[in-house]
N, CA, C, O and CB atoms as a CASP TS submission, in Angstrom:
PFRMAT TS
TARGET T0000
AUTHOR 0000-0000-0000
METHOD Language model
MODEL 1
PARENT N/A
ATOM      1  N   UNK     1       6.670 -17.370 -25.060  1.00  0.00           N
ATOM      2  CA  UNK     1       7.220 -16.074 -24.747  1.00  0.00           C
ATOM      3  C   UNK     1       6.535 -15.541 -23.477  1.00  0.00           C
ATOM      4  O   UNK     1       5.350 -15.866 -23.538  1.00  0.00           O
ATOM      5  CB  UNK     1       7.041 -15.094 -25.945  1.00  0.00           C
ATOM      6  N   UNK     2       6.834 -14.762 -22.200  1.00  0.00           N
ATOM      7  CA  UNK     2       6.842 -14.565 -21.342  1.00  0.00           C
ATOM      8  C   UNK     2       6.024 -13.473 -21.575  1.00  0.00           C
ATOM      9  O   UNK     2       6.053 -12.688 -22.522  1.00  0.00           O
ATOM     10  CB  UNK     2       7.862 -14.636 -20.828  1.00  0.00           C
ATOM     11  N   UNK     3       5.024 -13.515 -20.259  1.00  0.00           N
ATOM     12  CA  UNK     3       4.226 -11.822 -20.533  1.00  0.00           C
ATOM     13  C   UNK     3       3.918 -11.437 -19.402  1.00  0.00           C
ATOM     14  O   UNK     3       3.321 -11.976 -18.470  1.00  0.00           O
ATOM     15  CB  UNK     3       2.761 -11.644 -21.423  1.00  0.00           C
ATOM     16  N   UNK     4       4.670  -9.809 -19.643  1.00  0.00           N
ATOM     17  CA  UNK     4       4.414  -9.629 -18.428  1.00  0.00           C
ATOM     18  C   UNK     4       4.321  -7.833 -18.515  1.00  0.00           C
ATOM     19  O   UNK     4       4.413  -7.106 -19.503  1.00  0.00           O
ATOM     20  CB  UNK     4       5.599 -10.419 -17.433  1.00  0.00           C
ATOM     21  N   UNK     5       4.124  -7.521 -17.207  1.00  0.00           N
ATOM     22  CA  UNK     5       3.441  -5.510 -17.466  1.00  0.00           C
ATOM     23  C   UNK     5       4.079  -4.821 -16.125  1.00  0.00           C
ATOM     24  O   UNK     5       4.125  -5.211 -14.959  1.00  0.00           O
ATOM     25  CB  UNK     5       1.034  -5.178 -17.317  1.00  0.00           C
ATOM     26  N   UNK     6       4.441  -3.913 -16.619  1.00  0.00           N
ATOM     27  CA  UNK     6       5.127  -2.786 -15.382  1.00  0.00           C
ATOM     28  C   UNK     6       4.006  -2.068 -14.906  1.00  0.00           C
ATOM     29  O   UNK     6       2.955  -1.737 -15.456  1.00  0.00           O
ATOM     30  CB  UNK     6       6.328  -1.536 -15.960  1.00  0.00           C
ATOM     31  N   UNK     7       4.398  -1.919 -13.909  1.00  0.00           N
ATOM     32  CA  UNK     7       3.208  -0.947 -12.783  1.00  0.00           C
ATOM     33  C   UNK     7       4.124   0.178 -11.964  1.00  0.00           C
ATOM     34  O   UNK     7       4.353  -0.189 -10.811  1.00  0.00           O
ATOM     35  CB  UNK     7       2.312  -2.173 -11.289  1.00  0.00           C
ATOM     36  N   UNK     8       4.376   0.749 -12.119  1.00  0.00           N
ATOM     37  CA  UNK     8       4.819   2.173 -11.520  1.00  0.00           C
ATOM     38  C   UNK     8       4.325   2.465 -10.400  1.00  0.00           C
ATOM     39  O   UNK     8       3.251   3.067 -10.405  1.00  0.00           O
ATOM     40  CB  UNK     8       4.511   3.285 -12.270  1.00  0.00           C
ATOM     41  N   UNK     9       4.970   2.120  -9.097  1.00  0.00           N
ATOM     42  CA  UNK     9       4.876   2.419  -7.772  1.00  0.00           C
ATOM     43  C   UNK     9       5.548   2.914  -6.698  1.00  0.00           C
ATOM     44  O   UNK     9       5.952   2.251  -5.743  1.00  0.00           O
ATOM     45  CB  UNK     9       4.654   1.742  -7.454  1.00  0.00           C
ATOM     46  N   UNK    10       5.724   4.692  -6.948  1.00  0.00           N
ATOM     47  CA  UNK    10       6.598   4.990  -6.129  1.00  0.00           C
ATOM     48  C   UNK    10       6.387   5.564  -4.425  1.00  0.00           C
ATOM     49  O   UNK    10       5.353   6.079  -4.002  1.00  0.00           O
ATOM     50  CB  UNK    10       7.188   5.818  -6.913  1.00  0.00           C
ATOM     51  N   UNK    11       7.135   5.418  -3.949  1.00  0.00           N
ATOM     52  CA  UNK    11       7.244   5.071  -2.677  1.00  0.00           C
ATOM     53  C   UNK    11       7.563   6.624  -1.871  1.00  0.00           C
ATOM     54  O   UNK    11       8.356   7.468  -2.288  1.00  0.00           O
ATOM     55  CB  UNK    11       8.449   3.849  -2.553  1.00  0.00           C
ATOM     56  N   UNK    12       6.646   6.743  -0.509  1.00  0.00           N
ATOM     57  CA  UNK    12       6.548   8.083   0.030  1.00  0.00           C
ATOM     58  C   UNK    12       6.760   7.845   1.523  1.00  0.00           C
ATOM     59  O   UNK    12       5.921   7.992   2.411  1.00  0.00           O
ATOM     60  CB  UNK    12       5.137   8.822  -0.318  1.00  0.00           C
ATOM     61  N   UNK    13       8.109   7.425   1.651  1.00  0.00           N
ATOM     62  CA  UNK    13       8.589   6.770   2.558  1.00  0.00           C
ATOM     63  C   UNK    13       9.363   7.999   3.451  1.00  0.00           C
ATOM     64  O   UNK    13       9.929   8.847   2.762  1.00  0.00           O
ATOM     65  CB  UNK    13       9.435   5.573   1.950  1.00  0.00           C
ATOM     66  N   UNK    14       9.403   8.095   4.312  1.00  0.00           N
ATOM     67  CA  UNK    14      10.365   9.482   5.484  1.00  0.00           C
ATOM     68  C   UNK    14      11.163   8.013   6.036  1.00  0.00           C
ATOM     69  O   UNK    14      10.790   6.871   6.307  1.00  0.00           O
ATOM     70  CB  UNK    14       9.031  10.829   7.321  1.00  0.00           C
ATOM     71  N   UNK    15      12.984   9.050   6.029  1.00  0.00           N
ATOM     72  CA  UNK    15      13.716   8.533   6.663  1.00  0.00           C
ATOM     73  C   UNK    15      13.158   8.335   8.296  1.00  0.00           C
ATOM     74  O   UNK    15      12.396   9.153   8.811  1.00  0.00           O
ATOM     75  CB  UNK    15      14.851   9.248   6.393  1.00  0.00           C
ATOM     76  N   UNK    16      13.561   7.372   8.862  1.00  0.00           N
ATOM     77  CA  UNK    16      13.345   7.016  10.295  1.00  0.00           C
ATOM     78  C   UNK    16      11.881   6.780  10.343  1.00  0.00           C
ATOM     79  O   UNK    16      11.461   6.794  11.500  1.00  0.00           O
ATOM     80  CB  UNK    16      13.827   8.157  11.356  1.00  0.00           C
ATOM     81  N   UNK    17      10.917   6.555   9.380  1.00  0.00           N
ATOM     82  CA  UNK    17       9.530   6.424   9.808  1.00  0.00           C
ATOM     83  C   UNK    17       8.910   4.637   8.557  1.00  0.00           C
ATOM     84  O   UNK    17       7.788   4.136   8.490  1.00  0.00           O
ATOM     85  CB  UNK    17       8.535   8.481   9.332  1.00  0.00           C
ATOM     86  N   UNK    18      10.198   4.214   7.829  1.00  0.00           N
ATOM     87  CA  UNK    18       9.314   3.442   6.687  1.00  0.00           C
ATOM     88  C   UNK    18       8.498   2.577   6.772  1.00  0.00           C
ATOM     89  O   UNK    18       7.669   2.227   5.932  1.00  0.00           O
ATOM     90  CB  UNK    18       9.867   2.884   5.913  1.00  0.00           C
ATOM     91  N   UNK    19       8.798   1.961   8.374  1.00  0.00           N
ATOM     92  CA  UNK    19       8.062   0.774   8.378  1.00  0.00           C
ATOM     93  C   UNK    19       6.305   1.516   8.834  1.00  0.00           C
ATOM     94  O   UNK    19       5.242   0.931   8.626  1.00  0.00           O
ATOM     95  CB  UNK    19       8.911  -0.493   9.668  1.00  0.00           C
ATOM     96  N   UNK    20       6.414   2.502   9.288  1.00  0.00           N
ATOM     97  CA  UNK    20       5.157   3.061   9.816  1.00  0.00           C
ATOM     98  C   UNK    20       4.442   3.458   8.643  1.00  0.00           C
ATOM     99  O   UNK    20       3.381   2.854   8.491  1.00  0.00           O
ATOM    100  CB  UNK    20       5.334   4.242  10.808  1.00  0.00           C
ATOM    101  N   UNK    21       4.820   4.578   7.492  1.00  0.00           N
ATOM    102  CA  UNK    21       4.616   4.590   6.170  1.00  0.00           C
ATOM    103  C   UNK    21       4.115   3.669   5.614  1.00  0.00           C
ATOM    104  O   UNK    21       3.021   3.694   5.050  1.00  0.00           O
ATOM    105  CB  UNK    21       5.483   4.775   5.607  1.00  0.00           C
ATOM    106  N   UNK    22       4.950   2.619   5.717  1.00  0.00           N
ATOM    107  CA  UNK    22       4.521   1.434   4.870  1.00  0.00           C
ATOM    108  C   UNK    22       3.107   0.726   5.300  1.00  0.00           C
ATOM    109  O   UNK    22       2.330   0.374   4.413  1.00  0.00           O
ATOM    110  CB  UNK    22       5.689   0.338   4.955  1.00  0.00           C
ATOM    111  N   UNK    23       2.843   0.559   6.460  1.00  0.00           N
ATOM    112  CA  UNK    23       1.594   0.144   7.214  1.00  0.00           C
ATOM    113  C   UNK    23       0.492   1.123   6.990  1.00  0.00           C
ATOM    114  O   UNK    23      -0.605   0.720   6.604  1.00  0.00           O
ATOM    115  CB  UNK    23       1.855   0.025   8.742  1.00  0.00           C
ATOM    116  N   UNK    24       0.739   2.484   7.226  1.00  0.00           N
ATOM    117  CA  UNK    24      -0.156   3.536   7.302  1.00  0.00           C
ATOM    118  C   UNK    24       0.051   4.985   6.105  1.00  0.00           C
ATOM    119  O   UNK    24       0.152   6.205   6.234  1.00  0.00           O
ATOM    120  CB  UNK    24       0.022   3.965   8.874  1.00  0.00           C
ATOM    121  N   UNK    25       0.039   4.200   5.174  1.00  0.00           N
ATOM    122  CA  UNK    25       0.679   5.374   4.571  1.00  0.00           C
ATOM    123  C   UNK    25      -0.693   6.421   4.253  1.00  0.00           C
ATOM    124  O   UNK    25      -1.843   6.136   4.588  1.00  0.00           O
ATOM    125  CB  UNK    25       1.635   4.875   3.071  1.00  0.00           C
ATOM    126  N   UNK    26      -0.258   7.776   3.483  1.00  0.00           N
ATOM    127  CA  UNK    26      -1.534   8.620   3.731  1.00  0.00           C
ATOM    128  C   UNK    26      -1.463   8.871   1.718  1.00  0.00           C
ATOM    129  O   UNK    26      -1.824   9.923   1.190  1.00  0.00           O
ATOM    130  CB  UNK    26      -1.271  10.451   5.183  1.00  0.00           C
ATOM    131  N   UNK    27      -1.154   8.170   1.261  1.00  0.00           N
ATOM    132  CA  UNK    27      -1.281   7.842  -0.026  1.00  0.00           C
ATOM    133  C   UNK    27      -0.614   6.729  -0.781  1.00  0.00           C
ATOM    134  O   UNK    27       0.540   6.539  -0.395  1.00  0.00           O
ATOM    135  CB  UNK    27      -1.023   8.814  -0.558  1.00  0.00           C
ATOM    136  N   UNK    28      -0.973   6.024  -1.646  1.00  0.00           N
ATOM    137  CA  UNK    28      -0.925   4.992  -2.643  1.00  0.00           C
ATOM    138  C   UNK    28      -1.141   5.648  -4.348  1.00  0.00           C
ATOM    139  O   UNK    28      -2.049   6.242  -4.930  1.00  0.00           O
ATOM    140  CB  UNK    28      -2.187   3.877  -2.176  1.00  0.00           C
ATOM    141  N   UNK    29       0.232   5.161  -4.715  1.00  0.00           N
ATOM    142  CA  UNK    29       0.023   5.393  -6.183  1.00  0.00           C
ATOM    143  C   UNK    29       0.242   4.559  -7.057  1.00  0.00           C
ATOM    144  O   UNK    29       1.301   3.938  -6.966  1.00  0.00           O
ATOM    145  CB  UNK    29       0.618   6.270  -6.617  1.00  0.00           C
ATOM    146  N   UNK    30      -0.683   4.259  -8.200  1.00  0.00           N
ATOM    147  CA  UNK    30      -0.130   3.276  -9.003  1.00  0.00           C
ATOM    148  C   UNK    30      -0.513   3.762 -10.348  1.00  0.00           C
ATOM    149  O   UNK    30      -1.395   4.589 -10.582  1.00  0.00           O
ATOM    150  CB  UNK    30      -0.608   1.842  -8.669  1.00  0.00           C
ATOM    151  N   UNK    31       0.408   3.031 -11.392  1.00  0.00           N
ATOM    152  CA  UNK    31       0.404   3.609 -12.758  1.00  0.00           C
ATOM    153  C   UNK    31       0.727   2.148 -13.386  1.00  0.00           C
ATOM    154  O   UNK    31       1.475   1.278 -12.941  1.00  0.00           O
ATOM    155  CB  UNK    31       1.602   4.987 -13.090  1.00  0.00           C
ATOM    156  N   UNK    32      -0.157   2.152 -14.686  1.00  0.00           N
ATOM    157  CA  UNK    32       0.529   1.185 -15.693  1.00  0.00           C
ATOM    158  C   UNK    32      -0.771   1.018 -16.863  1.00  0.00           C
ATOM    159  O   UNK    32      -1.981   1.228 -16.780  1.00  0.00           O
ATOM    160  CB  UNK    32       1.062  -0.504 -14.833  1.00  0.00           C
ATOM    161  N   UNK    33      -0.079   0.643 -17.727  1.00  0.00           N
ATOM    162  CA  UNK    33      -1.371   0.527 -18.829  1.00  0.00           C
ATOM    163  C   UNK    33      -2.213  -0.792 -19.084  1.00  0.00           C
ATOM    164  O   UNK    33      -3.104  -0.922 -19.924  1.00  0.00           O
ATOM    165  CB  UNK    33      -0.820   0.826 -20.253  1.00  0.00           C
ATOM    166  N   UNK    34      -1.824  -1.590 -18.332  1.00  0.00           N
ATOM    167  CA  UNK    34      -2.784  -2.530 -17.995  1.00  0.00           C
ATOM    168  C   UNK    34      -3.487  -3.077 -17.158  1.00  0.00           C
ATOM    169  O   UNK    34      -3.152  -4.094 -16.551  1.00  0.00           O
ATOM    170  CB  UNK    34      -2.598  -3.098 -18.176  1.00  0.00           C
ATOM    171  N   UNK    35      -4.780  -2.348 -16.985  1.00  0.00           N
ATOM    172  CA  UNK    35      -5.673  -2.884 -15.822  1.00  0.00           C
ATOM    173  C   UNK    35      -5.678  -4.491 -15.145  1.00  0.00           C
ATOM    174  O   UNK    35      -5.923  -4.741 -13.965  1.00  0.00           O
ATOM    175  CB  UNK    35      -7.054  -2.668 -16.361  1.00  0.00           C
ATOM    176  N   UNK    36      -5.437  -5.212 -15.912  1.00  0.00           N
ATOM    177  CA  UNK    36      -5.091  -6.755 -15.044  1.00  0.00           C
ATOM    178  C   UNK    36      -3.479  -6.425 -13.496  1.00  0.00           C
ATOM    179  O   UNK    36      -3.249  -6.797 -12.345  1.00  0.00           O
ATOM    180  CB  UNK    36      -4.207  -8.312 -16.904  1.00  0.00           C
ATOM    181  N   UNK    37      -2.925  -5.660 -14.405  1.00  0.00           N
ATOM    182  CA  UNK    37      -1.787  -5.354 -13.575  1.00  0.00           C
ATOM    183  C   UNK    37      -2.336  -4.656 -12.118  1.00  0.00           C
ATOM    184  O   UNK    37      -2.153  -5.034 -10.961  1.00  0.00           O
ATOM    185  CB  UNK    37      -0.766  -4.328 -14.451  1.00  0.00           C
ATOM    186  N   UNK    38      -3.234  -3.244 -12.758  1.00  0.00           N
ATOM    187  CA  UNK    38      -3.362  -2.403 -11.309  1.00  0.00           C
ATOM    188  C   UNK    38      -4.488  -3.365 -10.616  1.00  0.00           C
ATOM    189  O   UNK    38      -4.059  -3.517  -9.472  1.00  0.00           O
ATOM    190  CB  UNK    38      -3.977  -0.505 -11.484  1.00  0.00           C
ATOM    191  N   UNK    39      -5.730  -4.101 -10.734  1.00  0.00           N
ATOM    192  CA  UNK    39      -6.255  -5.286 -10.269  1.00  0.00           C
ATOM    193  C   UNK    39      -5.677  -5.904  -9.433  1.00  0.00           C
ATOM    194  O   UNK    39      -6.290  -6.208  -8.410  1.00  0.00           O
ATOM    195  CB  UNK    39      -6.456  -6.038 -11.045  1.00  0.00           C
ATOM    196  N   UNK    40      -4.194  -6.319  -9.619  1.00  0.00           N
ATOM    197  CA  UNK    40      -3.626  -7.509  -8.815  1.00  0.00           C
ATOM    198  C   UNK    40      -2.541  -6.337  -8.120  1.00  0.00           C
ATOM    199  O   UNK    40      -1.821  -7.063  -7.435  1.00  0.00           O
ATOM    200  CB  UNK    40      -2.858  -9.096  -9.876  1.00  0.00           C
ATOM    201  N   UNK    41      -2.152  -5.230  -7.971  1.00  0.00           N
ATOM    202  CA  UNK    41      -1.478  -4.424  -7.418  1.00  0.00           C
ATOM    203  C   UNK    41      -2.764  -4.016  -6.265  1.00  0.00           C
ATOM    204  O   UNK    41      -2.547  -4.287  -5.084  1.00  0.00           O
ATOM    205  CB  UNK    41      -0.810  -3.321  -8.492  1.00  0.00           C
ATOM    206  N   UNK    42      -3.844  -3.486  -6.575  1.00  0.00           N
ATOM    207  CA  UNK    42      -5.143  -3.465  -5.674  1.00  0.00           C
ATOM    208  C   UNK    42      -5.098  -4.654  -4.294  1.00  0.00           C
ATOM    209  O   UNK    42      -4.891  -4.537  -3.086  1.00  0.00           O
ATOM    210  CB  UNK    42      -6.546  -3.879  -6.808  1.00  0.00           C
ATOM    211  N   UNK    43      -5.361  -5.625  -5.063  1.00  0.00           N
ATOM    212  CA  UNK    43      -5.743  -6.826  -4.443  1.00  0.00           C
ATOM    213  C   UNK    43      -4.126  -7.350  -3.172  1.00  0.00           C
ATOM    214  O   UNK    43      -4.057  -8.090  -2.191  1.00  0.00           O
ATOM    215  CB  UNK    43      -6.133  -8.092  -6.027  1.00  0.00           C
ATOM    216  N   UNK    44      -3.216  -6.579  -3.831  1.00  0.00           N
ATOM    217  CA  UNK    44      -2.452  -6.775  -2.664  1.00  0.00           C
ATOM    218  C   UNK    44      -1.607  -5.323  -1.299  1.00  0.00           C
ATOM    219  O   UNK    44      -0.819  -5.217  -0.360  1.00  0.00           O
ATOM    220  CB  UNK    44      -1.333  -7.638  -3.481  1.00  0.00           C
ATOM    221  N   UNK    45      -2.363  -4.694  -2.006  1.00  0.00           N
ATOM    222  CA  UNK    45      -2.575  -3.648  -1.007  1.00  0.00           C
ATOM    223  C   UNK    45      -4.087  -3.793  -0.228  1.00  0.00           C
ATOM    224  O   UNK    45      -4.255  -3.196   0.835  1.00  0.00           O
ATOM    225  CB  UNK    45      -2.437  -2.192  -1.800  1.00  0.00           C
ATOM    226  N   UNK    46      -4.837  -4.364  -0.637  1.00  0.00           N
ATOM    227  CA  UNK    46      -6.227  -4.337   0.165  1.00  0.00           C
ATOM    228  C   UNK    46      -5.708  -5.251   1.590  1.00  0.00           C
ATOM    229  O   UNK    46      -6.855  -5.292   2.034  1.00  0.00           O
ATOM    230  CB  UNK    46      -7.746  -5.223  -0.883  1.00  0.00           C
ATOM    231  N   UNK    47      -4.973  -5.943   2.556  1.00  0.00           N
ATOM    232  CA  UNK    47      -5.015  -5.333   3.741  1.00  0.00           C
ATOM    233  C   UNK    47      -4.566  -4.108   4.471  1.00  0.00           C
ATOM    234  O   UNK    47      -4.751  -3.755   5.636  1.00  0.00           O
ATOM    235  CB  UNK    47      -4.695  -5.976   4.208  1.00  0.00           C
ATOM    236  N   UNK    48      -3.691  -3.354   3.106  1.00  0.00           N
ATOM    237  CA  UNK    48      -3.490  -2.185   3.803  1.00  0.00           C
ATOM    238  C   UNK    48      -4.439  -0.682   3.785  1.00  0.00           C
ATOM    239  O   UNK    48      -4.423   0.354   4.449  1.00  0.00           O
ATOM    240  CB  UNK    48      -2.242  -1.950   3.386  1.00  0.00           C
ATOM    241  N   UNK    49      -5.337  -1.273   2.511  1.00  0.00           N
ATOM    242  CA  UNK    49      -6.217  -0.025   2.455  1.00  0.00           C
ATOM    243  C   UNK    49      -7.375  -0.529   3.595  1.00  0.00           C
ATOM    244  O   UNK    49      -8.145   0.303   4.075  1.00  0.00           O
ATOM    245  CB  UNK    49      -6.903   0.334   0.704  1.00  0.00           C
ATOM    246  N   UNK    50      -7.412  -1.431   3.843  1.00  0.00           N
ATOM    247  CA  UNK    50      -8.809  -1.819   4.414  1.00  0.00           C
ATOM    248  C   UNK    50      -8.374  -1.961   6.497  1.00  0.00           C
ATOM    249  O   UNK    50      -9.156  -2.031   7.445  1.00  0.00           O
ATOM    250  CB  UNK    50      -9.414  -3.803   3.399  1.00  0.00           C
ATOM    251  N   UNK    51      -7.221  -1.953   6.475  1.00  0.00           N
ATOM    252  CA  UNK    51      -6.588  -2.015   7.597  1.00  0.00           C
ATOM    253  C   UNK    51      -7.112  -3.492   8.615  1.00  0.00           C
ATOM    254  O   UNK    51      -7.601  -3.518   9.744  1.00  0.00           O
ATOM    255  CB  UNK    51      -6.874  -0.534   8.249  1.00  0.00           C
ATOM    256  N   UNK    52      -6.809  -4.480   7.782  1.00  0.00           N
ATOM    257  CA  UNK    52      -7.768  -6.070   8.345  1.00  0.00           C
ATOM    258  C   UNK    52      -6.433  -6.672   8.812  1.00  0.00           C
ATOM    259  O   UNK    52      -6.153  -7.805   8.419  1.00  0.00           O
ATOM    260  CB  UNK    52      -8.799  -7.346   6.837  1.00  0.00           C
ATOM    261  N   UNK    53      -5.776  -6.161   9.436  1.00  0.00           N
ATOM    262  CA  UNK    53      -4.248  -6.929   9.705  1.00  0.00           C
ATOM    263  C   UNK    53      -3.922  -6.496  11.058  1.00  0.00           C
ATOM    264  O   UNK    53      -4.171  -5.427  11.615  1.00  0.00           O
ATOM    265  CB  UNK    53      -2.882  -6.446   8.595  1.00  0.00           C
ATOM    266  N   UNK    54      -3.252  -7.647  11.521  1.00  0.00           N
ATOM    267  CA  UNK    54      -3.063  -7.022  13.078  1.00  0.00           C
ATOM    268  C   UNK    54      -1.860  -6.123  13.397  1.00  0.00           C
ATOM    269  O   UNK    54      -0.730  -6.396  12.993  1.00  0.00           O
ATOM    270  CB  UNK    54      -2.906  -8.209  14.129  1.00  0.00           C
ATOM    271  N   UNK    55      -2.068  -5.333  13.938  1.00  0.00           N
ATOM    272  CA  UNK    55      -0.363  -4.358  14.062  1.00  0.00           C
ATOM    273  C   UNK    55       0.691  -4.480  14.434  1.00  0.00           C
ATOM    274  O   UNK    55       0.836  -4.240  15.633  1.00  0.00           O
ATOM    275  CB  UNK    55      -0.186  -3.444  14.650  1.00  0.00           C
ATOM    276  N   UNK    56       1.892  -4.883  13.670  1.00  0.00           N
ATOM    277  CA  UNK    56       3.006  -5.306  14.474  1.00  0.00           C
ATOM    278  C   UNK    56       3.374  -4.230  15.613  1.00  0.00           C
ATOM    279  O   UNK    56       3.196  -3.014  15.548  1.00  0.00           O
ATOM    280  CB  UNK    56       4.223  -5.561  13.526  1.00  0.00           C
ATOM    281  N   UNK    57       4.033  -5.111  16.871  1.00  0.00           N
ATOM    282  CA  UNK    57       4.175  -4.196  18.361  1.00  0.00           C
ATOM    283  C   UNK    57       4.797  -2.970  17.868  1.00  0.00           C
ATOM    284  O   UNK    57       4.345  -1.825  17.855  1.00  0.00           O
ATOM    285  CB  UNK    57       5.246  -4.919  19.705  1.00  0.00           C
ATOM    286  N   UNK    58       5.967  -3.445  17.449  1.00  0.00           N
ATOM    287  CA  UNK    58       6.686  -2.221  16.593  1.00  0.00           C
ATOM    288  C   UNK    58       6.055  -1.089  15.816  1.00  0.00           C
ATOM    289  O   UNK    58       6.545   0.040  15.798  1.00  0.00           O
ATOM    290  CB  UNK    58       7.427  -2.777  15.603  1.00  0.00           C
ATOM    291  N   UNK    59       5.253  -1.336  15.348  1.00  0.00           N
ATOM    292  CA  UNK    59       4.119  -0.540  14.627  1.00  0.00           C
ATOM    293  C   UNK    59       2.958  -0.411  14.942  1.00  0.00           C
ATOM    294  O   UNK    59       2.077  -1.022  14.337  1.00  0.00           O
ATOM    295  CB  UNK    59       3.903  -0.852  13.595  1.00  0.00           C
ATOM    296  N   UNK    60       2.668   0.509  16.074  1.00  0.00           N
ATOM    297  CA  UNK    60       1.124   0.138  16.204  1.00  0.00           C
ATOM    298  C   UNK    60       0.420   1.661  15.141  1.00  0.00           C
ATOM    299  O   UNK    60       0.838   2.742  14.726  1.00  0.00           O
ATOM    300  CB  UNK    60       0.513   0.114  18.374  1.00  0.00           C
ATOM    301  N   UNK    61      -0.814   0.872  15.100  1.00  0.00           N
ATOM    302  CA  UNK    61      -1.553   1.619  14.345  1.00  0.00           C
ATOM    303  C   UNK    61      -2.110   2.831  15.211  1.00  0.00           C
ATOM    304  O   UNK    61      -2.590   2.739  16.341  1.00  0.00           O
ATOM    305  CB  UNK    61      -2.581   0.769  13.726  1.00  0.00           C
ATOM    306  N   UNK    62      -1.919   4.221  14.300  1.00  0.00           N
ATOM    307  CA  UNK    62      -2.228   5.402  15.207  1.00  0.00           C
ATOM    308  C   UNK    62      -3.257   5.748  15.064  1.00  0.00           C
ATOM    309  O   UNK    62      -3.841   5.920  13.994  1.00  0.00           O
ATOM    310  CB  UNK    62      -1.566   6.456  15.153  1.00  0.00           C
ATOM    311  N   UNK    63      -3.893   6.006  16.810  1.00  0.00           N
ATOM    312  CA  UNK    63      -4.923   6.393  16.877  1.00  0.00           C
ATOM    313  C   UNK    63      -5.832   7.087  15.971  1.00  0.00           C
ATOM    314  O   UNK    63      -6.894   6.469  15.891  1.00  0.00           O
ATOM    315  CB  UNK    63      -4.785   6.818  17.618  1.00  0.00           C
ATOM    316  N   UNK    64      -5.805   8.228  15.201  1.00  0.00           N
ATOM    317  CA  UNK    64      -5.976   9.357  14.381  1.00  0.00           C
ATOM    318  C   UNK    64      -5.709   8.614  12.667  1.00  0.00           C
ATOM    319  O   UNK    64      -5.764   9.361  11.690  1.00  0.00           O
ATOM    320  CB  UNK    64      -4.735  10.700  14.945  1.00  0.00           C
ATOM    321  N   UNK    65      -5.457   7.262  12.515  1.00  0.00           N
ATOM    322  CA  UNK    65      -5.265   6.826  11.303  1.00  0.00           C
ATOM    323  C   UNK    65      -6.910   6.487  10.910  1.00  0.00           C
ATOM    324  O   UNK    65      -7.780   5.882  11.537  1.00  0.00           O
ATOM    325  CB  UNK    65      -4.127   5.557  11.282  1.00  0.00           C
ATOM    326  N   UNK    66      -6.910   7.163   9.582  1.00  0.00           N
ATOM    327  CA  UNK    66      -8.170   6.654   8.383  1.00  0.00           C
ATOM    328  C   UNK    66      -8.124   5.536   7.273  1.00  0.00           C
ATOM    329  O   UNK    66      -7.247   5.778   6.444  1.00  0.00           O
ATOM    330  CB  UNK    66      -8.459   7.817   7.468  1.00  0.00           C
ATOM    331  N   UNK    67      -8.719   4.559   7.069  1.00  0.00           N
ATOM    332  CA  UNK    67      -8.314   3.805   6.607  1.00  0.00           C
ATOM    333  C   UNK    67      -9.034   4.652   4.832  1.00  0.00           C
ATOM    334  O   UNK    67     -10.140   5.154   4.637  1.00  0.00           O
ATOM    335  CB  UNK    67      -8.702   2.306   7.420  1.00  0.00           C
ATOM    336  N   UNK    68      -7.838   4.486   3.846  1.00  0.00           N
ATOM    337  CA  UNK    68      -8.623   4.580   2.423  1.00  0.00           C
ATOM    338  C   UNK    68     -10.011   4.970   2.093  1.00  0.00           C
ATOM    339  O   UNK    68     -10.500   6.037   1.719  1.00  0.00           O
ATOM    340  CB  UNK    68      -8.625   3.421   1.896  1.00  0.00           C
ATOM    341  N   UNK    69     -10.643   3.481   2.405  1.00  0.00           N
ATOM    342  CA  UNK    69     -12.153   3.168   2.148  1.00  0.00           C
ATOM    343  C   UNK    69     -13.409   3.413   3.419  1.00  0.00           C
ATOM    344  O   UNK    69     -14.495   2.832   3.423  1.00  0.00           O
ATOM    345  CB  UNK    69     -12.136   1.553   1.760  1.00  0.00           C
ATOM    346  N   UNK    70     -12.949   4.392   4.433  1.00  0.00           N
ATOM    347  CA  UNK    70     -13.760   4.848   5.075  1.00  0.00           C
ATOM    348  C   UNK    70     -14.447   6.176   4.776  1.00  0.00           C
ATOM    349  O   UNK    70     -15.322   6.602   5.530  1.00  0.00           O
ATOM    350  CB  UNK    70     -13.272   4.787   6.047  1.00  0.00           C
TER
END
């Protein structure tokens, strides 16, 4: 039997801005009742909290951006 866990992640996206949002967003939310879940939801947002990724041209990272864990 298959096992598996929902994680509740909703999205704070502005029309005409998502892909920038999505790179830099100025909050992250996650919900679910099993910590293995938010762990591996963590672990794949950590280049975006930690900002270790290079900026697509299209997206550059703004000056005035804080990363999470600073």
């Amino acid at each position: 039997m298959p096992v598996f866990s929902v994680v509740s992640n909703p999205e704070f996206l502005r029309e005409g801005s998502a892909i920038a949002d999505s790179f830099y967003p100025d909050r992250i939310v996650l919900g679910a009742a099993d910590e293995q879940a938010i762990e591996l939801m963590k672990r794949l947002y950590d280049p975006i909290l930690n900002q270790v990724f290079d900026p697509p041209i299209y997206a550059p990272r703004p000056d005035d951006f804080e990363t999470f864990l600073s």
